[in-house]
N, C-alpha and C positions, 0 to 999 in steps of 0.2 A: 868404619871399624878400626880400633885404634890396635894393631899388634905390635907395637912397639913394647919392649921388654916393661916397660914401665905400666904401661896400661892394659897390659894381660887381664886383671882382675878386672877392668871393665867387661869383657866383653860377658856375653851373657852365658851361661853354662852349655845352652844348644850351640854356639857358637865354638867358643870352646872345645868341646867334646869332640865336633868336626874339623878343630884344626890339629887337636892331638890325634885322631884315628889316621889325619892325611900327612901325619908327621911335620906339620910348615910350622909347629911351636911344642916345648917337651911339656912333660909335667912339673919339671922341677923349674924352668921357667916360671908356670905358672903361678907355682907356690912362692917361689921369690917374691913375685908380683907381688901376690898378697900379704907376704909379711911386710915388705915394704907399707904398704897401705895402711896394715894394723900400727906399725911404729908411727909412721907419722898422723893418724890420725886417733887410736885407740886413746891415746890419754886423753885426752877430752872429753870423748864420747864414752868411755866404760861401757863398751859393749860385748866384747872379749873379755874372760874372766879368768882366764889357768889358760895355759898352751906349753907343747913342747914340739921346738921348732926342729928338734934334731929326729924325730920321729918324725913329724912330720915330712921335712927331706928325705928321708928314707925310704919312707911311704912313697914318694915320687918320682925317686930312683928307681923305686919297685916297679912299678905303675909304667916307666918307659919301658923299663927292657923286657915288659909285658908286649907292650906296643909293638917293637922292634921283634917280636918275637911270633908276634900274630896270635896272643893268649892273651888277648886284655878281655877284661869282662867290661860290663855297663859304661861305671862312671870314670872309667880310665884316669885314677888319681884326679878328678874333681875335688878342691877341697868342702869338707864338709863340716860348719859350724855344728854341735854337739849341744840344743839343751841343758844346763844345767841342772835339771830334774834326771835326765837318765843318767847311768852310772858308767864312766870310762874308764878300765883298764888301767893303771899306771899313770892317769891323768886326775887331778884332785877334780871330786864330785862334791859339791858341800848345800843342792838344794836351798841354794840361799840362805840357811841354817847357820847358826852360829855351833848347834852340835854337831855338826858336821865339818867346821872349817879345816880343819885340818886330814879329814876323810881320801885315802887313795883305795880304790877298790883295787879287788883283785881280782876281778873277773869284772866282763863291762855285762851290761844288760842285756837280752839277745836281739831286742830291735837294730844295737850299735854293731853286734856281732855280724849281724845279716849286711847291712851297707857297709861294713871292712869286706866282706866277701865280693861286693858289686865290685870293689876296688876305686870305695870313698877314699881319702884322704883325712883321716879322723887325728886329728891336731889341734884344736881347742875347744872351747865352752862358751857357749853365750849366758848373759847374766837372767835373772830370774829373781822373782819376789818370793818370799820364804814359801817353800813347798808348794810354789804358783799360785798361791791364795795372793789375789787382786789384779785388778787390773792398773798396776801404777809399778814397775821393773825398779823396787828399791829394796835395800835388805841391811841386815846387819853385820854381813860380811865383807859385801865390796862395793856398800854404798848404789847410788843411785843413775841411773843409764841416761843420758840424756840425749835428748832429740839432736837428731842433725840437722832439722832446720831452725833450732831453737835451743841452747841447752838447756836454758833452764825448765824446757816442758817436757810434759811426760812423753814415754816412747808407746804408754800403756803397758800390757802385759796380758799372761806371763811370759811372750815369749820377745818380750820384748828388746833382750840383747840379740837377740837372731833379726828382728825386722833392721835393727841399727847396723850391726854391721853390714847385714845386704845391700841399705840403703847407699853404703859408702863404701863398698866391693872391698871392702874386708874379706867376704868369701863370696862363692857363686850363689852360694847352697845352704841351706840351714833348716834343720831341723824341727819340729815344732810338738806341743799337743794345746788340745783344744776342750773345754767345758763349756764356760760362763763366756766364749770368745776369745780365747786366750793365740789363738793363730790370726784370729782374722780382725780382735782391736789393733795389736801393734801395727798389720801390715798396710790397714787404715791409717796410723797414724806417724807411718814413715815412709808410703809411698812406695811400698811393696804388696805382695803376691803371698796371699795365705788362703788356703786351702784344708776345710776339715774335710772330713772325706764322712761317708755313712759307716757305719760301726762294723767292724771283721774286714774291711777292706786292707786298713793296716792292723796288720795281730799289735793287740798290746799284752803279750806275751807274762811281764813283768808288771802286771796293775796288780795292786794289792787286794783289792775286791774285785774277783773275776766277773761276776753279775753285774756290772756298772758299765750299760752301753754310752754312757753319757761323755764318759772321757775317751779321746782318742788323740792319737798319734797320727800326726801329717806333716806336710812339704810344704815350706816356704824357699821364695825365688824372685828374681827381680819381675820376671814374664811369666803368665802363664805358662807356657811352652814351658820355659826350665822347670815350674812348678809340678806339667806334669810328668817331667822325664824325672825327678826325684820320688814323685808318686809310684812311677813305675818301680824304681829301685827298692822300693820298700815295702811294696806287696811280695806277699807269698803266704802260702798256707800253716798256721802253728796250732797245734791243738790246744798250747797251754791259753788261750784265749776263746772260748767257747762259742765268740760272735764269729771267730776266722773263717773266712771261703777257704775250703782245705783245697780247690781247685788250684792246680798250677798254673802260674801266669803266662799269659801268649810272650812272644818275642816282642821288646818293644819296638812301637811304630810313631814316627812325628804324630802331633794330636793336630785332628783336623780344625777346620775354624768354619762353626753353625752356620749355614744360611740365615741371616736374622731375619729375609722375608718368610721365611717359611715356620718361623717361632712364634707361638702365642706367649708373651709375656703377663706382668700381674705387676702393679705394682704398689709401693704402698712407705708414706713416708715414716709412718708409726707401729705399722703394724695392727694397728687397733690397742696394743696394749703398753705402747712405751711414750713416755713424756720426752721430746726432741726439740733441744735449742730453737729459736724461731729462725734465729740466721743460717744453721744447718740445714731445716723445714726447706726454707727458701731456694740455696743452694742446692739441695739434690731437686727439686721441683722444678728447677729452670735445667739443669741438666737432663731428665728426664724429657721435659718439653721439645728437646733441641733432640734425643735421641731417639723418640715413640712413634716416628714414622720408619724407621728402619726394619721395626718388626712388623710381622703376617698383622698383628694384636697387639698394643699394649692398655692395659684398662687400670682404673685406679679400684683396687681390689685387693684382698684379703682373706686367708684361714682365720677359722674363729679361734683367738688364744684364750679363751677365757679361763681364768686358774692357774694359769702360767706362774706367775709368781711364787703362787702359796707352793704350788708341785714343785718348781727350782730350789725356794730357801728351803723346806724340810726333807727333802730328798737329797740334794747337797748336805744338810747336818747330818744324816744319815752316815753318808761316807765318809763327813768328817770324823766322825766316832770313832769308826772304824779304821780308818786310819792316824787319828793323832789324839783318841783318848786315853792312852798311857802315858804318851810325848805330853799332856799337858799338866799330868799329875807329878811326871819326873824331872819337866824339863819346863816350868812356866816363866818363870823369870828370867828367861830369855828368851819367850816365844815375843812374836809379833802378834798386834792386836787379832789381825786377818784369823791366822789361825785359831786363836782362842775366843773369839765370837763364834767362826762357823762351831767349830767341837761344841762349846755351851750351848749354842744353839740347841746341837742336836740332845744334848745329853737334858734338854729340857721337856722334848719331844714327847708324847703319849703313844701309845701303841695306835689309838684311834685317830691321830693326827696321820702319822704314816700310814698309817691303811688308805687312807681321805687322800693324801699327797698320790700313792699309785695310782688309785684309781681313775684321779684328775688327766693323772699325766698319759694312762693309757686312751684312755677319750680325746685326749689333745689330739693325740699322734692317730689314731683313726679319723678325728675330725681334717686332720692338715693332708693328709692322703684321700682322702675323699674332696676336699676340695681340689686339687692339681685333679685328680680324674672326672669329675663332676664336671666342671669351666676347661675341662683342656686344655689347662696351663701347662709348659716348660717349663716354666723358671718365674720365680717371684722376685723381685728388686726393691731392695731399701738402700738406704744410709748404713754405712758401717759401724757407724759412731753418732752417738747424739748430740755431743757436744764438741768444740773442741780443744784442740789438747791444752790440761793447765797444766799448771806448776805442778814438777814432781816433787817439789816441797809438801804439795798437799795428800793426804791420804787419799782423797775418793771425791768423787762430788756427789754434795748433802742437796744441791737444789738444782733444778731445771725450771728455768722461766718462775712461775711463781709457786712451782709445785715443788715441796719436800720428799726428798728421796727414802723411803721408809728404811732401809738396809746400804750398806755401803755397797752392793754389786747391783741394788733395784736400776742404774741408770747404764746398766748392759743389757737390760732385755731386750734389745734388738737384736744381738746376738745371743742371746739363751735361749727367745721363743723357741728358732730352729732346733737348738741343743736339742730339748723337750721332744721336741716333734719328729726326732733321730733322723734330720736333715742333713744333706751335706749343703754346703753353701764355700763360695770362693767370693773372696775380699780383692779387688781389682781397683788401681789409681785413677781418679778421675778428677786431675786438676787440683788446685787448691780453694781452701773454703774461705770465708769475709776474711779472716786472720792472716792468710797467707799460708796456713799452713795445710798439711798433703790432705786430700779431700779422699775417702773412698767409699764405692758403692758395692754390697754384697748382693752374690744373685746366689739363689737358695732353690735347688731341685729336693722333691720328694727321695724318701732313702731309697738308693739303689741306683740313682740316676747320675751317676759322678763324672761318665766320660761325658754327659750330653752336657753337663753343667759345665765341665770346663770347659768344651768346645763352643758354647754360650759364650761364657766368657773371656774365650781367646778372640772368640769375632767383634766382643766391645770394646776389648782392646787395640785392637786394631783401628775400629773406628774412632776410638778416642783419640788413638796416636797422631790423627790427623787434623787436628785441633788445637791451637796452641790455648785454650782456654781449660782443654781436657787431658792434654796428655801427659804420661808421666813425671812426676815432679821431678827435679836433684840437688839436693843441698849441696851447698858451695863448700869446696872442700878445703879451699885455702883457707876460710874463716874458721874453718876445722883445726887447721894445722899451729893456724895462727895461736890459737887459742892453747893449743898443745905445747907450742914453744914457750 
């Protein structure tokens, strides 16, 4: 473990946390750490998008003589990367939006409110594709985020400025939400830790359509572990979000790590329902192979998704309506494509199309819970990603192998089935793929089963870690710098 002043921002936020509580490093140490980090590697990478570094100091000033004083809460000034979808306080919010670029709220959203209370370090923004619509972290405001082990490929999205700066200890911590995969592509395709969690576990207090279990708000982290001490930080009960457990949350506890003999696993390279690269196919299958005697079980098996599709694209237009069909009639000539296909999408819809989409989707999600209880599955395992990462020059990928992708999000259904099926599921590094770049496998519990999922997934990590074929990747950071200078 590196605690020299320079390398503070490596060390992992559990890490951390216990050397600030035993006082042997401050907070405002740590924050130095990371601005260093951000200067010298952030140009490059546009990963960080707005910051103020003198609030942020402040904040960590705060945060010691909390410490020194035996009144710190949680995150004892951890800093914490901020979404560019949620709204901060005196720090520009601009949603990727060109109508928003010049946007400073005056009041933050209450998810951002509640981790300034844990005593986050809320000091910058990570970047974000217009209104999170896609999976590819580019916009018309501050341009395109590029991989750290590659810049010119994508980071994915949407939370894709959060997976990049973790990857490159910009912060410990970072923020996230998730739909169509939006926590758990990036952290797949930058060798981090995303985590959607099942719907009311974090209130999303500020969702525009409160009826929409489908978007949610979660923790990314370099480790599990940190992933789910930031999970922790972010639960609590809000009535303005109608799925919220109004229970108060225990004290938090280190998350244990699953016995993998005593797990029945599931696994499954498609899902049944998603077209996946041959050389990805390949790569998770050998990974697999090398880790399926660890578990009680691992069987090559499947929830039936059938309708998955049609229930994502018209239930998605749905919300897009509802959220951006003013913004497109006042504000189109400077939307991005993303958003003005879903909105049309939906504004094309029939009443009997959406009646057809719920019903699909409520049948899924009985179907995917009946199977974990049926076969006495834990946890089902796929591929994070179906391909891997291209150019963030391009919009989206039109083809897999020799199949054409019907819609620009159809080659995320590995990560949307779960969506559907009100899953939680955790995105975990597992080596790299033919390209070289960060490879990740998601393990997906039935809704409700979130601490047993990450406790899954804290035990694969672990086993991975022992593997120089599987374990965490990290981009070279001098080719970072280099690149910056």
């Amino acid at each position: 473990m590196n605690k020299t002043a320079s390398g503070l921002c490596d060390l992992s936020a559990v890490e951390a946390l216990f050397y600030l509580n035993s006082r042997e490093i401050t907070a405002v140490e740590l924050f130095d750490s990371c601005i260093n980090r951000i200067e010298a590697v952030n140009p490059s990478v546009n990963a960080i998008v707005a910051i103020d570094v003198d609030a942020g100091r402040l904040q960590a000033q705060q945060a010691d003589e909390q410490i020194a004083k035996g009144t710190q809460r949680l995150l004892c000034g951890l800093p914490v990367a901020i979404k560019d979808l949620e709204a901060t306080k005196d720090l520009t919010t601009t949603y990727g939006s060109l109508e928003f670029k010049d946007h400073v709220p005056e009041v933050s959203d209450p998810i951002v409110d509640h981790l300034a209370s844990m005593s986050a370090n809320i000091f910058c923004k990570s970047n974000v594709p217009e209104f999170g619509a896609g999976a590819n972290t580019v916009n018309k405001v501050y341009g395109a985020t590029g991989n750290p082990f590659n810049l010119r490929k994508t980071v994915g999205g949407s939370s894709g400025g959060a997976a990049a700066a973790l990857a490159t200890g910009m912060v410990p911590l970072a923020t996230g939400s998730d739909y169509g995969g939006s926590l758990r592509t990036p952290a797949g395709y930058c060798g981090v830790v995303g985590f959607r969690p099942s719907p009311g576990v974090v209130p999303y207090a500020h969702n525009g359509v409160a009826v929409n279990p489908f978007v949610v708000l979660g923790p990314m982290g370099r480790t599990v572990a940190d992933t789910h001490l930031l999970l922790h930080a972010l639960m609590h009960g809000d009535k303005r979000d109608p799925y919220s457990n109004q229970c108060s949350p225990t004290p938090y506890k280190a998350l244990s790590l699953a016995d993998l003999s005593s797990i029945k696993a599931a696994w499954s390279t498609d899902l049944g329902c998603s077209e996946v690269d041959s050389e990805i196919a390949k790569c998770f299958e050998q990974r697999v192979s090398a880790l399926a005697h660890a578990f009680k079980a691992c069987e090559n098996q499947h929830p039936d998704f059938a309708n998955v599709h049609n229930a994502f694209e018209v239930l998605r237009g749905v919300f897009f309506v509802a959220s951006h069909q003013e913004r497109l009639q006042q504000h189109r000539a400077i939307l991005g494509q993303n958003v003005i296909d879903n909105t049309e999408l939906g504004l094309g819809l029939t009443a009997a199309q959406i009646g057809q989409a719920f019903i699909q989707q409520s049948n899924l999600y009985r179907q995917v819970l009946e199977f974990f209880e049926r076969t006495e599955t834990d946890v089902l395992i796929c591929p994070a990603v179906s391909v891997t990462a291209f150019d963030h020059a391009e919009r989206t990928v039109t083809k897999i192998n020799d199949a054409e992708m019907s819609t620009y999000m159809t080659w995320l259904s590995l990560v949307y089935a779960p969506t559907m099926a009100l899953c939680c599921s955790c995105v975990i590094p597992c080596g790299v793929d033919h390209n070289g770049m960060p490879f990740g496998i998601q393990v997906v519990g039935p809704k409700g089963s979130d601490l047993r999922t990450l406790s899954v997934a804290a035990a694969l990590e672990q086993w991975f870690a022992g593997n120089q074929q599987t374990m965490r990747p990290a981009p070279d950071l001098s080719n970072l710098t280099e690149s910056a200078g």
